[in-house]
N, C-alpha and C positions, 0 to 999 in steps of 0.2 A: 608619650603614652607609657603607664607602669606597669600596663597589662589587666586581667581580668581578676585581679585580683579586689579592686576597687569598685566594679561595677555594684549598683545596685542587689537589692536580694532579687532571686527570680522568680518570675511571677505565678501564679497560680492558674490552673482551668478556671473560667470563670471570673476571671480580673478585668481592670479597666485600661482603655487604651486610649491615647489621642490618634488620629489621625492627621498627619501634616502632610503637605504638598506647597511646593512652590509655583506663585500662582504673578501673573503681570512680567513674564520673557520677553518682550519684547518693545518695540519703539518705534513712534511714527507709523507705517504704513503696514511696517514688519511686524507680525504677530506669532506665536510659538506656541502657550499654552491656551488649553482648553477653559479657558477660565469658568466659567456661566458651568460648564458640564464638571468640573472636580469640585464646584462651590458644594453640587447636591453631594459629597460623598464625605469630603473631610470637615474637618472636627478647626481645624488651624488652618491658616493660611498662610505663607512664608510668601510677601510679597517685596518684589525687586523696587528697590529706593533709586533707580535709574546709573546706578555705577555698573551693574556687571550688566543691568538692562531694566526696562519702564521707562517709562516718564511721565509728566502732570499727571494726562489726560489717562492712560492705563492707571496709573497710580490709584485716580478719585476712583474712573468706573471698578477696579476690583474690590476699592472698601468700601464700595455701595452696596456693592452683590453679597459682599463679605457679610454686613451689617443686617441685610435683609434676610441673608439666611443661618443667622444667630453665629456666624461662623468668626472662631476669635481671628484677629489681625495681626499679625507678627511684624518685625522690620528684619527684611533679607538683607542682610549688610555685607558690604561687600569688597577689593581692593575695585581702585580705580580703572575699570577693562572692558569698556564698553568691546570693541573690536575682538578680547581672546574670550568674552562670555564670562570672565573674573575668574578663569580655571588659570591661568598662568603664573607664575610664582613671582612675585615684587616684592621685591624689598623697601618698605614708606619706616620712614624715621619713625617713633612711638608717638611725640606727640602729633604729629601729622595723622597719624590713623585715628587716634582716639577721635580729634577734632571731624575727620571724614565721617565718622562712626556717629558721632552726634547730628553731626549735621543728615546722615539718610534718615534716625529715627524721627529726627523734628518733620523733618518734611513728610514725611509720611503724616506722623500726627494730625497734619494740617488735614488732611485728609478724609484719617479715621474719623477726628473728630464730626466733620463736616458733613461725613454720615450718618452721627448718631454712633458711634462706634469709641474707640481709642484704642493704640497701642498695646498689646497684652504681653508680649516678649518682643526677644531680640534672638536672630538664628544665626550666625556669620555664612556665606557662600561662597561654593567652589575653591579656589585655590586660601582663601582666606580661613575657612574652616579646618581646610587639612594642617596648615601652617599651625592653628590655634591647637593641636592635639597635644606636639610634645614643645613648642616654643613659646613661652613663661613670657619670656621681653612680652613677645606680638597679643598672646593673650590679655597679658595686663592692658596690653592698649584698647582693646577692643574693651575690656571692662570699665574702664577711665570713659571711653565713649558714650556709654550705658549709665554711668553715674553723671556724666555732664550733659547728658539728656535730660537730665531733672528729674530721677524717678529711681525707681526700684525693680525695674523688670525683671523676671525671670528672663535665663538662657539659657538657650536649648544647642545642646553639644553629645560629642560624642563621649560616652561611660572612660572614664579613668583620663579624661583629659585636661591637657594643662586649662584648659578655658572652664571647666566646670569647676577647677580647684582654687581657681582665681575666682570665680564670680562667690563662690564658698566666703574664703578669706575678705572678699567685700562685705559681705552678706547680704548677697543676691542670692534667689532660688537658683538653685543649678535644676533641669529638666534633662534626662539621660535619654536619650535616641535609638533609634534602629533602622536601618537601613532595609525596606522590603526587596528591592533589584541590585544589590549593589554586595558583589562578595569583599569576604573578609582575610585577613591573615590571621596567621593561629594568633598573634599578639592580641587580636582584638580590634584593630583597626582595620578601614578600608585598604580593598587592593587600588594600585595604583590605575587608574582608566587608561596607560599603557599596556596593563597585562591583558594578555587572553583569558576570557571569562572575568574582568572583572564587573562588564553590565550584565544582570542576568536578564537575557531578551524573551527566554520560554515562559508565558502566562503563569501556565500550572507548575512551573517552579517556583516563581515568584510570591503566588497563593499556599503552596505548601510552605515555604522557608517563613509567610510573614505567621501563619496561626503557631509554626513550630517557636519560632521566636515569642510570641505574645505568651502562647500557655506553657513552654516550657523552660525559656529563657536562654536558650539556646542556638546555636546557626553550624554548621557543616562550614571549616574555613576550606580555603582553595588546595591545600594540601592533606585534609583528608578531618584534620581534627574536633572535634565539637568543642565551640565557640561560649560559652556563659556573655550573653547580652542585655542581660536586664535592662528595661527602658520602661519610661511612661508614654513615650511618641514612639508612632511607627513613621518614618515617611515613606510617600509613594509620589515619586519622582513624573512631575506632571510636562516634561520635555522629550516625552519618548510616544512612538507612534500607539495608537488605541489608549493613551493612560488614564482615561475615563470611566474607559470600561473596567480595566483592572485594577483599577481603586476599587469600581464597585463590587469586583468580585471578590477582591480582599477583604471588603467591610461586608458582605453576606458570610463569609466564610469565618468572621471572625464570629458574629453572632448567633450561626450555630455552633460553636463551641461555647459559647454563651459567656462571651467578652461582651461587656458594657464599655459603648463608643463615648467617652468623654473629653473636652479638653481639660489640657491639666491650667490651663492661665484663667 
């Protein structure tokens, strides 16, 4: 990560915004998110390719729902961790990931398309994303993934990171993110989900930090300093208890400030 010096310009009152949620947590019998209830709120869908969690059958029924409610389709990609939920740190050779990488957005596809739908980007998950901030090697792989997917997707990362400056130098859309529950350090990046306070669990903070971010482009980090976040996606983390609710009251709250809810794919 280079810092904020790289992000995006920030946004204006009255700007447009995606709304992202990771949606298909879960496998076989065991279910997490609220799938059917965050379909009516976001704008994207960040659905799990069965590595950190999904499978077939979650897979099809999300990009059905997805499809039906105009909602774009993304590929959660992810390392190998069904058991740690993909947050654990693995070290996979470069072309081993790239190939992993290819292989979650195909299978999806199968999917997307099956609904009337396809593939609209690519989001990396949990420990794979954090890894892709400041290390270049693991980045390239996951872009190598994305190009031998057979396509050009956009991907959606965190502002000033190695994965947006790789997907750049490919020429892929890079999509800059913002984290609505999720604090930050002064550098710009996430707190470690070790630290105290780094899931933010109060509603109405979570609702104030996502409109401060959307219309001012800015976030409050965990030692006091304000943050420059520019992004075109908000996400709102659909594995935490009510997150249905509080999507919807983040997307109320964004459109009286009078944010236009779009996807950016």
């Amino acid at each position: 990560m280079t810092g904020a010096a790289q992000v995006l310009a920030e946004p204006e009152p009255g700007g447009v915004i995606d709304l992202n949620a990771d949606l298909g947590e879960g496998f076989g019998r065991w279910t997490l998110t609220d799938d059917e209830a965050l379909l009516s709120v976001v704008t994207s869908a960040n659905v799990a390719c069965g590595f950190h969690a999904g499978d077939p059958v979650t897979m099809r029924r999300v990009c059905e729902l997805a499809a039906e409610r105009g909602v774009r389709i993304g590929a959660q990609v992810s390392y190998r961790d069904l058991a740690g939920f993909g947050r654990r740190a693995m070290d996979v050779p470069s072309d081993e990931l790239a190939a992993e990488v290819a292989y979650q957005i195909g299978a999806l596809e199968v999917f997307a398309r099956a609904a009337g739908s396809r593939v609209a980007y690519v989001k990396p998950h949990g420990a794979l994303y954090n890894r892709t901030v400041a290390d270049a090697e693991q980045a390239a792989a996951v872009v190598a993934g994305v190009r031998m997917a057979g396509g050009d997707l956009p991907v959606l990362g965190l502002p000033g990171s190695a994965l947006l400056a790789e997907a750049e130098r490919r020429q892929l859309r890079s999509v800059a993110e913002a984290f609505a529950d999720r604090a930050y350090t002064a550098h710009g990046t996430l707190a470690s989900r070790r630290e105290p306070g780094a899931v933010i669990h109060e509603p109405d903070a979570v609702v104030a930090r996502s409109v401060a971010m959307v219309t001012r482009g800015a976030v409050t980090a965990l030692t006091g300093e304000s943050v420059p976040v520019g992004a075109r996606s908000l996400c709102l983390h659909g594995d935490t208890p009510g997150a249905a609710r509080l999507a919807g009251r983040v997307r109320d709250e964004l459109r009286r400030a009078g944010v236009k809810l779009e996807a950016f794919a």
